[in-house]
N, C-alpha and C positions, 0 to 999 in steps of 0.2 A: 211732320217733323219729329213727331213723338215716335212715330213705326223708323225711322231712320234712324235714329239716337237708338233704338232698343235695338237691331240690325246691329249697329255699329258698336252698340255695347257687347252682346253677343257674340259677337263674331272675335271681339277683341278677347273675352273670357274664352271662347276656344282655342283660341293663339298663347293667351297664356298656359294653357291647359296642358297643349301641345309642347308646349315647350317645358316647364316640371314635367312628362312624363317623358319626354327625348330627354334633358336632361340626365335626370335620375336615370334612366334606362341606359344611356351611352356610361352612367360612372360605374353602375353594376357592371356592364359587358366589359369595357374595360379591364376593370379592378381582376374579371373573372380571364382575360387572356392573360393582363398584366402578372398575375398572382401562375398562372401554368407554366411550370417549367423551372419558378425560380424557388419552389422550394424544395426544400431534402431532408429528411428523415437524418438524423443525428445517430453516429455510430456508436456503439458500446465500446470503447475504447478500455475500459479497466482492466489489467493484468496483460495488455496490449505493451509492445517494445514500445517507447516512443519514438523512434523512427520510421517504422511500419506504420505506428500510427499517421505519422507526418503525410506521409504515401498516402495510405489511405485515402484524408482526410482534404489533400489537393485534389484527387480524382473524382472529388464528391463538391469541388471548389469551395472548399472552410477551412478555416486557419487555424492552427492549432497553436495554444501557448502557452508554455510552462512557467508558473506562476512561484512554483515550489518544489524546492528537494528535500526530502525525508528520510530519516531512518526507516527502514520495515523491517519486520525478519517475517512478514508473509509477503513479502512480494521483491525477485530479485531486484539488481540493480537494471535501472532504465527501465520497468515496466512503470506504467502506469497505476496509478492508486488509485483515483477519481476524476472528476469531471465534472464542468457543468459549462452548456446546460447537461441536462440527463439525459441517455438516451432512449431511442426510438422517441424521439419528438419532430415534427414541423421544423423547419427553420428556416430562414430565407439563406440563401448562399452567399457564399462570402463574409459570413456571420464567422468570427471569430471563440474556438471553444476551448476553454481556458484547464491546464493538467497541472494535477501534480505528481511527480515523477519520484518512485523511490531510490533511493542510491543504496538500499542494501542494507542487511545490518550491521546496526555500530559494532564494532570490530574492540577490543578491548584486550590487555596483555595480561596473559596470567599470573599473577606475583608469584613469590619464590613462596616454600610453604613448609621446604626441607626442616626439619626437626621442631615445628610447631606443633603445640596441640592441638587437637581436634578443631575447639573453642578458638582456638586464636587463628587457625584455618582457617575456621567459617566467616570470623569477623571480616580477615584480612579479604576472603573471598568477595563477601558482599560491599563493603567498600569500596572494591572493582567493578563491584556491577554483576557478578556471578554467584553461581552456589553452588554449596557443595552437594556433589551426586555420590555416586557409591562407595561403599566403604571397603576395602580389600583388606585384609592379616595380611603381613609376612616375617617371618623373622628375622630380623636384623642385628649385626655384629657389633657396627657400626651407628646405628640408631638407639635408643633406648626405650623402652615400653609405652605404646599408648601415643608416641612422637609421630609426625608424617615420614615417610621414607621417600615419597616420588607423587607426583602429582599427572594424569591422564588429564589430558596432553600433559605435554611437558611444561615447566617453567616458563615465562618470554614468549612463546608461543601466540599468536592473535588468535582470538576467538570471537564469535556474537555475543553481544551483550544478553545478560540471562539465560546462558546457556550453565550447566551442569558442568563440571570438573571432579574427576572421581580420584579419590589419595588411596595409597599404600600407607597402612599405618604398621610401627610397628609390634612383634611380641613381646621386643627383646630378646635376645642370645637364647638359640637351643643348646638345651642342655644337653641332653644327651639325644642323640637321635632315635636310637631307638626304642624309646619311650612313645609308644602309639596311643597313649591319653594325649599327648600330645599334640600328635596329626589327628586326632579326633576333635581334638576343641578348636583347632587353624579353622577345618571342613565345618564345623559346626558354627563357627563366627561368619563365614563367607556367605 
């Protein structure tokens, strides 16, 4: 009775034995067919159109979603800024990868600047969100000394935010023209 029980004991810790190691063995094999095929490496999408991305990103079957539009002024409109997850990573497909899309940059209107000084250019400039760029002479009839005459670009005009606006300042009235101190000091200020 005691060789039978030890038999049947035996026999039964084989059976379970057999079965943890089928088990566990069929979840690995599994996991390891289950897991081929369904993942994909995550595209670098940054500076990417986002509809090219879109394209892309179906053909790879992942879903692409724009979470946010942005100002840039390094990235046109519609490319993409960033991403996550990040790429060249793993991923299982169908996995949704979340953009943000730039719309370009802020666009902003250059105020008037005609017979302001310099100082009150600059102010009025950065207040808009710009600055002043280069400084040009010209002698003006109509203008009086050290005044703005004209502003690059022009007035109203849209521009990127923090971009540069360059004025025409002016001498005031030539005197006489042929007085070449004159055109020597315009050439020497420029």
């Amino acid at each position: 009775m005691k060789t039978r029980f030890k038999a049947l004991l035996l026999t039964l810790l084989i059976l379970i034995g057999l079965f943890i190691i089928g088990f566990v063995g069929i979840n690995i094999f599994m996991k390891l067919i289950v897991r081929h095929g369904n993942d994909v490496e995550v595209p670098d999408l940054v500076g990417m159109n986002f509809n090219v991305a879109v394209k892309k990103c179906d053909n790879l079957k992942l879903y692409l979603e724009k979470i946010e539009n942005v100002h840039s002024n390094d990235f046109e409109k519609g490319q993409i800024i960033s991403q996550n997850p990040h790429p060249n990573i793993l991923t299982k497909r169908y996995r949704t990868i979340e953009v943000v899309v730039s719309e370009g940059p802020e666009m902003v209107r250059i105020p008037y600047l005609y017979n302001l000084s310099v100082l009150e250019a600059k102010l009025k400039l950065e207040s808009a969100g710009l600055l002043l760029g280069e400084k040009k002479y010209r002698y003006s009839d109509l203008v009086e000394a050290d005044k703005i005459i004209y502003s690059e670009p022009m007035a109203d005009d849209l521009i990127a935010r923090k971009s540069e606006v360059a004025v025409a300042i002016s001498l005031g009235k030539l005197e006489n023209s042929s007085n070449s101190d004159k055109w020597r000091d315009l050439l020497d200020k420029e």
